[in-house]
C-alpha positions as CSV (number, residue, x, y, z in Angstrom):
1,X,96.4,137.5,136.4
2,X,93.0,135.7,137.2
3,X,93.3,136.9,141.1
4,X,93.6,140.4,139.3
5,X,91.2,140.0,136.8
6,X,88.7,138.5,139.5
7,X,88.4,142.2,141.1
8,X,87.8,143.3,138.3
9,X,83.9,143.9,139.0
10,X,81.1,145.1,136.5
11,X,79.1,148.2,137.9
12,X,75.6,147.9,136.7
13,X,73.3,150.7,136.0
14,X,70.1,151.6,137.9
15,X,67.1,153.9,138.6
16,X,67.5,156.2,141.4
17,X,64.1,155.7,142.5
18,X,65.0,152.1,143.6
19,X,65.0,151.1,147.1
20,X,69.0,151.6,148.5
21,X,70.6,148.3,149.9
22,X,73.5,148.8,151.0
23,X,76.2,152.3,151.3
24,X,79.4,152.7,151.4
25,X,81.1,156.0,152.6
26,X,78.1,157.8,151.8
27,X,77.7,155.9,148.3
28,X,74.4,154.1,147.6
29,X,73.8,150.5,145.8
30,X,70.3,150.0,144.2
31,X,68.3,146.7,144.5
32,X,68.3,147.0,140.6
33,X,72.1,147.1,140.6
34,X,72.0,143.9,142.9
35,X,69.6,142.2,140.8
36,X,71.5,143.4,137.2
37,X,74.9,142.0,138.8
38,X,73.5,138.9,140.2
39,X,72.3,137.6,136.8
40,X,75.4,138.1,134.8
41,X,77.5,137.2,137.8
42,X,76.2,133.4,138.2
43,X,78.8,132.2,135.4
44,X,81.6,134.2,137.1
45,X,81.0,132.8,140.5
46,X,84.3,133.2,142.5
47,X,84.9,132.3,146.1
48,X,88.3,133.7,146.2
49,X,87.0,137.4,146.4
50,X,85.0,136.6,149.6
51,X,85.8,135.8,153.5
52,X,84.6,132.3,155.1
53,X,81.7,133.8,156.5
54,X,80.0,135.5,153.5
55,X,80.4,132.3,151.6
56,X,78.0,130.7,154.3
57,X,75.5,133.6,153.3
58,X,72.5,133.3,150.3
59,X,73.7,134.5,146.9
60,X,72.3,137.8,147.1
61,X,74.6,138.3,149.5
62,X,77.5,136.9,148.2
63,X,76.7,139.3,145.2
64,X,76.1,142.1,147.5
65,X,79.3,141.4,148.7
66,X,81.4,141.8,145.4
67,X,79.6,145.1,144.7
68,X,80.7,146.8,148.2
69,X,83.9,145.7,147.7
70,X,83.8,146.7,144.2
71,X,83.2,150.5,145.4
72,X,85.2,150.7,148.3
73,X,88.2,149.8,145.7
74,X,87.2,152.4,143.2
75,X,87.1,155.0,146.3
76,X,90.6,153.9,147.4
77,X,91.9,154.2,143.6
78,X,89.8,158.0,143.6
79,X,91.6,159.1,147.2
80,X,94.9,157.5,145.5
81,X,94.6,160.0,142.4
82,X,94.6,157.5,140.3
83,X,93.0,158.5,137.5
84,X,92.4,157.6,133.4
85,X,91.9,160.1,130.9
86,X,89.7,159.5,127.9
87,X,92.6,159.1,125.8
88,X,93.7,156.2,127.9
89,X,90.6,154.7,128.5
90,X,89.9,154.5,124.3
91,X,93.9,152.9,123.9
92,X,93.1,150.2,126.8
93,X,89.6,149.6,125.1
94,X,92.0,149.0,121.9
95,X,94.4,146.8,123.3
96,X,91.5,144.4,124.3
97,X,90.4,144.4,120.4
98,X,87.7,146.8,121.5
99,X,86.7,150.1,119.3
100,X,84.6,152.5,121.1
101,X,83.2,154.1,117.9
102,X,81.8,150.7,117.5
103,X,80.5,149.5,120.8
104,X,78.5,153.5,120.7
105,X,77.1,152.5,117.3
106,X,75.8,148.7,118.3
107,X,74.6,150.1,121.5
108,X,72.7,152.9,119.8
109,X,71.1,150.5,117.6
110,X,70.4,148.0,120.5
111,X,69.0,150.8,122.8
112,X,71.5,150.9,125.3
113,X,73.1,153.1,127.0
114,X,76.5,153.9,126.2
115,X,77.5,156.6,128.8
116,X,76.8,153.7,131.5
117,X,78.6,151.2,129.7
118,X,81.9,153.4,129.1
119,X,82.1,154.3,133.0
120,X,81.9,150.6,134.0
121,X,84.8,150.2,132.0
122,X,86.6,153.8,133.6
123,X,85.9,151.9,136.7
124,X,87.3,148.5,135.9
125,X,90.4,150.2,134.8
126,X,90.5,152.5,138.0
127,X,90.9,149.0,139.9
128,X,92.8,147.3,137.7
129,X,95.4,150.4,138.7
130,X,94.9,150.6,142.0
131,X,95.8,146.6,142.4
132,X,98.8,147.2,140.1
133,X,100.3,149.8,142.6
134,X,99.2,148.5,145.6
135,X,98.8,144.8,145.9
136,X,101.4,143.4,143.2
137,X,104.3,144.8,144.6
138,X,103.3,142.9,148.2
139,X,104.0,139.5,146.8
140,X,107.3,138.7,146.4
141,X,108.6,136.0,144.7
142,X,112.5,134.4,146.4
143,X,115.2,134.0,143.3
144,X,115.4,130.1,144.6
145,X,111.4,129.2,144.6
146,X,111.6,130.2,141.0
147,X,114.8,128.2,140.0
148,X,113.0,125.4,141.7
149,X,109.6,125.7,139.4
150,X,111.7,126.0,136.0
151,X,113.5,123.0,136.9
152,X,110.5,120.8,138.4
153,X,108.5,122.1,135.2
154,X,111.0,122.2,132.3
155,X,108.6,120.6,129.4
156,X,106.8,123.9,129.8
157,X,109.6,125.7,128.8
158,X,110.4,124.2,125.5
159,X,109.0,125.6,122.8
160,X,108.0,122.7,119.7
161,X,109.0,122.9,116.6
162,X,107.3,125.5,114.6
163,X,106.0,125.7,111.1
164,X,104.4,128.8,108.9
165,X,102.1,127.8,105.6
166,X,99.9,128.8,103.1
167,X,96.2,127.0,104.0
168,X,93.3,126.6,101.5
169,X,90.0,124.9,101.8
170,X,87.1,124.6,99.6
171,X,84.2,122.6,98.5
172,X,85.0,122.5,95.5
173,X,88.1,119.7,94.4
174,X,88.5,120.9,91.2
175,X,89.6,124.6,92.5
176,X,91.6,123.1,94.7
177,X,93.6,121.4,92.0
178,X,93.9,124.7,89.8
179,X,95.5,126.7,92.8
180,X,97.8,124.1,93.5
181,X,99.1,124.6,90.4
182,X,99.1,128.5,91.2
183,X,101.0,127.7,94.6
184,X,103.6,125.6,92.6
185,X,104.0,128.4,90.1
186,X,104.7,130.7,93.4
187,X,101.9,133.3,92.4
188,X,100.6,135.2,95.5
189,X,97.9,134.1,97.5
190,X,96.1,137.0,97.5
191,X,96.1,137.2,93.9
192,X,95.1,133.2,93.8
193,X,91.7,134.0,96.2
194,X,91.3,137.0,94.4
195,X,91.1,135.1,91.0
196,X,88.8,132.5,92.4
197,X,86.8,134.0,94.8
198,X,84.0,135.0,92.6
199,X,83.7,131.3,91.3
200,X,83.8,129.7,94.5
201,X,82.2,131.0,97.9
202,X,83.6,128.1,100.0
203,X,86.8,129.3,99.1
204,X,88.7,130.5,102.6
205,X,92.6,130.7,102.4
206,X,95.8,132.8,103.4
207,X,99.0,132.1,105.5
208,X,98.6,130.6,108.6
209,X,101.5,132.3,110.3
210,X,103.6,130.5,113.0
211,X,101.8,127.4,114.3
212,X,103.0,124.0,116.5
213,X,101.5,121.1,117.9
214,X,99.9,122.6,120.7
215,X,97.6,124.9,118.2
216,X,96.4,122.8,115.5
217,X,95.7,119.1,115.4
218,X,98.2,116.4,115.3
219,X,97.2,115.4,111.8
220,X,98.3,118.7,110.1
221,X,101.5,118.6,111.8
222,X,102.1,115.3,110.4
223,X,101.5,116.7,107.0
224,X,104.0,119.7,107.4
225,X,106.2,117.1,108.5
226,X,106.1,115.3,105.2
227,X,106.6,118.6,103.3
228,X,109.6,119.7,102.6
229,X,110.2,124.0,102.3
230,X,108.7,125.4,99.5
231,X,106.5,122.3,99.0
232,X,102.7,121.8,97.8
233,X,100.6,119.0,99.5
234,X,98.5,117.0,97.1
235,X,94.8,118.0,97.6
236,X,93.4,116.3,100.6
237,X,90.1,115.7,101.8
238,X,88.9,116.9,104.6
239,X,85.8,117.6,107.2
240,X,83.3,119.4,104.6
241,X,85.6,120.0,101.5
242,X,89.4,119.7,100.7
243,X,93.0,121.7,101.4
244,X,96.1,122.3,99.7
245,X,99.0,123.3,101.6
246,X,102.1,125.5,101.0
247,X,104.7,124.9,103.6
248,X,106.7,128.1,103.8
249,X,109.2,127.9,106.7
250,X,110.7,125.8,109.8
251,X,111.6,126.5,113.2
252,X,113.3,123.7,115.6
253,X,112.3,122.9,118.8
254,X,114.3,125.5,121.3
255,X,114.5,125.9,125.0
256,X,113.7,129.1,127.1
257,X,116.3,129.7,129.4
258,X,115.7,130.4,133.2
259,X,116.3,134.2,132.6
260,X,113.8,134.5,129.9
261,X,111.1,132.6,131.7
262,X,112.1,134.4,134.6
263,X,108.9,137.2,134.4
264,X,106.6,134.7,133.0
265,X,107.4,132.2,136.2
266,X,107.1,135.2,139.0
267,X,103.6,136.0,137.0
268,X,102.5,132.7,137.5
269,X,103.6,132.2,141.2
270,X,102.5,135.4,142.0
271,X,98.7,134.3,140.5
272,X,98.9,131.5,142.7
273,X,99.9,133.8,146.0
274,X,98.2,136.7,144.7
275,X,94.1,135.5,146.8
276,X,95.9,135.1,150.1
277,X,97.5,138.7,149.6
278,X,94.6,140.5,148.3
279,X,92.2,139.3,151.0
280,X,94.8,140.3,152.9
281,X,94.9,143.7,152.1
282,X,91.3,144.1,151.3
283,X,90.5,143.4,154.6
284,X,92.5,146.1,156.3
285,X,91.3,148.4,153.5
286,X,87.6,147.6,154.5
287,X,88.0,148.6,157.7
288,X,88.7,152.5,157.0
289,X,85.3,152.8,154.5
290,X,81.8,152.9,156.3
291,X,80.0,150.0,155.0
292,X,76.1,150.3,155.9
293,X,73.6,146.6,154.5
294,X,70.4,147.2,155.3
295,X,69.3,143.6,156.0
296,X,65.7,144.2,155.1
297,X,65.9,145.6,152.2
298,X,68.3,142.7,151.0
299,X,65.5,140.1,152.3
300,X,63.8,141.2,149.4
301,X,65.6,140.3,146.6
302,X,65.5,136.7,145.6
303,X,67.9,134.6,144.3
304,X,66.3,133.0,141.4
């Protein structure tokens, strides 16, 4: 959910000799953590996380801002007992195509430090949690505001028709030719990349899996249109080379039903309710920690 994902705030690194701009409950955050976070967080730059006022304030502030809140939501999800064991953390990490052997290896050889960069994540996780439990269940969607979205939106709930191929491009027309032949004669593709691999380092191929016309351009799907199943294109020419194409199977056009788009509407609505509820609740949430800025020290950093 982008509301969700919104709190989901980096926690940058820092010396402890730096000068201490602001605390929360006791905890301190660094002018260097200000400065790290306000560089990477210009792309990211999200009113929704802030009240009226702070957006008035200079971007130092706002920044300021998103790191206080940051830590008073990771003490919340710490007095919750929420809390993610290294297992979990290392099977989140993989869900989001991320191997932590890896990341230690290209941060090692980058000169960066790894134990920083894994709690960052624990603590992107912790809140992650904490709005899961907390917030989520706040925002409830009526039966009859959804009914009314499927039916004022039903072109978004039909799925096109769908097609699965074989794909091969290459510089080389000639090639081309001789696996079509191959893909006629039903041999395997890997077998066909395998055999011409070594004479051809253009070639890239394989199956394409399950595709439609909101994926790939509207030429291609005209060409699996004129194929029938089973079928080889003639060798085309394309951007930077040519393509053969096996079409391999066909799936008509469908409709989801209400009750299968049913979670994927309340997601949706609840993304679109979800910044009135979480300032909302932040707000009261605020209140209990013991927020200290120090104004001069915050005077100091510049928002270049």
């Amino acid at each position: 959910m982008k509301w969700l994902y919104a709190a989901l705030l980096l926690v940058m690194s820092c010396s402890p000799t730096q000068k201490t701009v602001a605390r929360v409950s006791g905890v301190s955050i660094k002018i260097g953590e200000l400065t790290s976070q306000m560089s990477l967080s210009q792309p990211l730059f999200d009113s929704v996380m802030l009240t009226s006022q702070q957006k008035t304030q200079s971007y130092p502030s706002f920044v300021l801002a998103r790191l206080i809140q940051e830590e008073v939501l990771v003490q919340e999800a710490i007095r919750q007992n929420i809390t993610l064991s290294p297992e979990e953390l290392a099977t989140k990490l993989r869900a989001q195509g991320v191997d932590l052997g890896e990341v230690r290896k290209t941060m090692f050889e980058q000169d960066q430090a790894f134990d920083s960069w894994k709690k960052r994540q624990e603590r992107r996780i912790l809140i992650w949690r904490l709005l899961e439990k907390e917030l989520y269940p706040l925002i409830q969607i009526p039966e009859e505001e959804m009914r009314r979205y499927y039916q004022k939106n039903a072109q978004q709930f039909i799925i096109p028709r769908q097609f699965r191929a074989l794909h091969v491009v290459s510089a080389s027309e000639e090639i081309l030719r001789r696996i079509q032949q191959d893909l006629l004669q039903n041999k395997p593709i890997g077998d066909i990349l395998h055999t011409y691999g070594p004479q051809d380092a253009t070639l890239r191929g394989g199956d394409l899996g399950w595709f439609d016309q909101r994926s790939v351009p509207d030429d291609f799907i005209l060409l699996m249109e004129q194929l029938r199943l089973g079928q080889v294109s003639s060798v085309n020419a394309i951007d930077h080379g040519y393509q053969v194409v096996k079409l391999l199977d066909v799936r008509k056009a469908k409709e989801i039903s209400f009750d299968d788009a049913r979670s994927q509407i309340e997601k949706h609505l609840k993304e679109e309710k979800g910044a009135d509820a979480f300032s909302h609740w932040y707000d009261a949430l605020a209140k209990k920690s013991r927020i200290e800025i120090y104004e001069d020290v915050l005077r100091e950093v510049k928002s270049e």
